[in-house]
C-alpha positions, 0 to 999 in steps of 0.5 A: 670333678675334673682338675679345671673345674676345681681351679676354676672354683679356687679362682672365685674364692681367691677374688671373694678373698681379696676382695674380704682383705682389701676390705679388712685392710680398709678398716685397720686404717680406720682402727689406725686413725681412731688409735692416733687420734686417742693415743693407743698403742697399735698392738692388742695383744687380748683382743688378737687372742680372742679373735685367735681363740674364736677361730681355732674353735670354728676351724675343726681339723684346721686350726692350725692352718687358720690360725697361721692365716689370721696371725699373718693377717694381724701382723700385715694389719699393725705393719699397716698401722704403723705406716699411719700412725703418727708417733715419734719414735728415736729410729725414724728421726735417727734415719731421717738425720742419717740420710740428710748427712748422707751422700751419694757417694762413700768418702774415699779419705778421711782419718780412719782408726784401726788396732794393729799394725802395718799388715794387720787384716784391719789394714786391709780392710781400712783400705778397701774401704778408704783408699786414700784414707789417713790410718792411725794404728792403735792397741785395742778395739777400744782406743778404736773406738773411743778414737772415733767418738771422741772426734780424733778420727772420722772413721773406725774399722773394726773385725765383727764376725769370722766365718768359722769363729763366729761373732767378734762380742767385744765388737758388738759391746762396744758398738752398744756402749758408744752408740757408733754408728754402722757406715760401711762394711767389707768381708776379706777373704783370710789365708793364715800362714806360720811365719819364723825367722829365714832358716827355721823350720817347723820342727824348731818351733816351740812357741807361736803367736797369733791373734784369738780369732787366728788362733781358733781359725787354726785350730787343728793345725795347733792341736797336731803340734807336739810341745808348742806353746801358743801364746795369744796377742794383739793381732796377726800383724803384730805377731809377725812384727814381735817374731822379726825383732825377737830374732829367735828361730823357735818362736813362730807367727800365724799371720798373713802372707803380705807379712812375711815379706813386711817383716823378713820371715819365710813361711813355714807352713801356708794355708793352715786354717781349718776352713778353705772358706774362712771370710772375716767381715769389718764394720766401718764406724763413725761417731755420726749416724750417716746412710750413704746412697746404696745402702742396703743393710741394716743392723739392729740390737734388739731384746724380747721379752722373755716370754713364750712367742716374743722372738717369734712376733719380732720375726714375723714383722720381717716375714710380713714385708717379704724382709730377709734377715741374713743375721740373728744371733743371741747372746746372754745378757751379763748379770741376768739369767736365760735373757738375752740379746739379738743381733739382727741384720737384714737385707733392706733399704730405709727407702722400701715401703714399709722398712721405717715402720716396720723398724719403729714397730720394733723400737715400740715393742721390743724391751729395748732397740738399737738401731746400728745403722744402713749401709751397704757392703763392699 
């Protein structure tokens, strides 16, 4: 049979097939219906199973091409159902809420908490994403935010990940703690340099400070150093503000450039951290959840059952909606063995057909959600 002839068949099969799927959506708008009307949930897992089970007997050396198809048509049927079903769930009156105190364009001031000091990356970043804002300097990542929720400031900036030291945690629990909402976000390009005193030089140096995250940025420069003590504090910035005032020629800073010329001192070393392509990414946060116009970003929390499959049906809701997830990371829960949490982010508007069902799919199935927020990144 020539090759035309073949594709000609395809071509048939493939219209009987749509026809079968519109058909067979058609009627899990009526299981829908029926469901609404008796409250049951939209997932049944016994009854996909049986269905799975009957497949893969008839399907020979298929099975498991079938059963991939039939799991893909379930998951696009529930995602269907969950458009209709009437349920109130938490994330969609959050979104609803969100986009009402929402506008269309990001606030340029306001009063903006971030821990540091003059020069930190924070600051940076502060700026980049208010720049007219009000910044107040505090210790930690928790006056951050507790300085946001407890009204004293409108915005907080927080460090949530570095591309070569991964997730900042501390940042993700607090998120989870305080319920701040996710408004905005930015990624700065990072150069880390040592900073000493004018007139010192490397070969002086015997203890340097630094932020953690600078300090594992750096970590094979640190390691090719002979007797030096690495002291970690409470940020770059406050480093190179400690080294200035000390006034003592072997003490060092790892910080940034602008820093040097904030606080007197000469670089002794430029361009130290490991990676060329070393990005750390800030969270805007405010006590209100709000979705500003462009938001294309989503951050979820979320925990499976810790079962065989679990994250796989998570995945494949996302799948179904031709969704990309540019996050997922995993992180044990404290106090309970082999279980853990999932830190999701995903390129999607709350405005794309399908995403507000998809994401109240997730709050119903999952063993927990949260939902931190839509917002789009400069």
């Amino acid at each position: 049979m020539e090759l035309s002839e073949i594709r000609t068949k395809i071509d048939a099969v493939d219209d009987q097939l749509l026809d079968l799927f519109l058909q067979r959506m058609a009627l899990s708008e009526e299981v829908a219906a029926y469901k609404n009307e008796h409250h049951l949930p939209i997932l049944n897992k016994q009854r996909e199973r049986e269905i799975l089970a009957k497949v893969t007997e008839k399907s020979g050396e298929k099975e498991r091409y079938a059963y991939h198809l039939f799991s893909t048509l379930f998951e696009l049927a529930r995602s269907r159902q969950a458009e209709l079903i009437d349920a109130p769930t938490k994330v969609e009156a959050q979104v609803k809420a969100s986009l009402a105190a929402g506008g269309e364009v990001f606030p340029q001031t306001g009063l903006v908490a971030c821990q540091g000091v003059e020069g930190a990356n924070s600051q940076v970043a502060c700026d980049r994403l208010l720049p007219r804002g009000n910044i107040v300097y505090v210790k930690t990542f928790q006056a951050v935010a507790s300085a946001v929720e407890s009204g004293l400031c409108k915005f907080g900036v927080l460090p949530i990940e570095n591309s070569s030291n991964g997730s900042v945690r501390a940042v993700y629990e607090l998120l989870q703690d305080h319920k701040l909402s996710v408004v905005r976000s930015t990624r700065l390009c990072i150069r880390h340099e040592l900073l000493g005193l004018p007139g010192a030089k490397l070969s002086d140096i015997t203890e340097i400070y630094s932020h953690e995250q600078a300090i594992g940025q750096c970590s094979r420069f640190l390691t090719g150093l002979n007797g030096v003590r690495v002291v970690p504090c409470d940020n770059t910035a406050a480093a190179a503000q400690m080294v200035s005032e000390r006034g003592d020629k072997h003490v060092a800073a790892i910080s940034s450039h602008p820093c040097a010329a904030l606080y007197g001192l000469e670089c002794l070393k430029d361009d130290i951290q490991d990676s060329d392509n070393n990005y750390t990414r800030f969270f805007c946060v405010s006590k209100d959840p709000v979705i500003y116009a462009g938001a294309n970003r989503i951050s979820l929390i979320i925990a499976c059952d810790n079962k065989p499959g679990a994250l796989y049906e998570i995945l494949s809701k996302l799948a179904a909606l031709g969704i990309n997830m540019t996050k997922l990371e995993s992180c044990p829960v404290t106090g309970r063995n082999f279980e853990f949490i999932f830190f999701l982010e995903l390129e999607a508007s709350v405005h794309e057909p399908g995403v507000l069902p998809m994401l109240e799919e997730l709050e119903r199935s999952c063993q927990s959600f949260q939902f931190l927020g839509s917002y789009a990144e400069v």
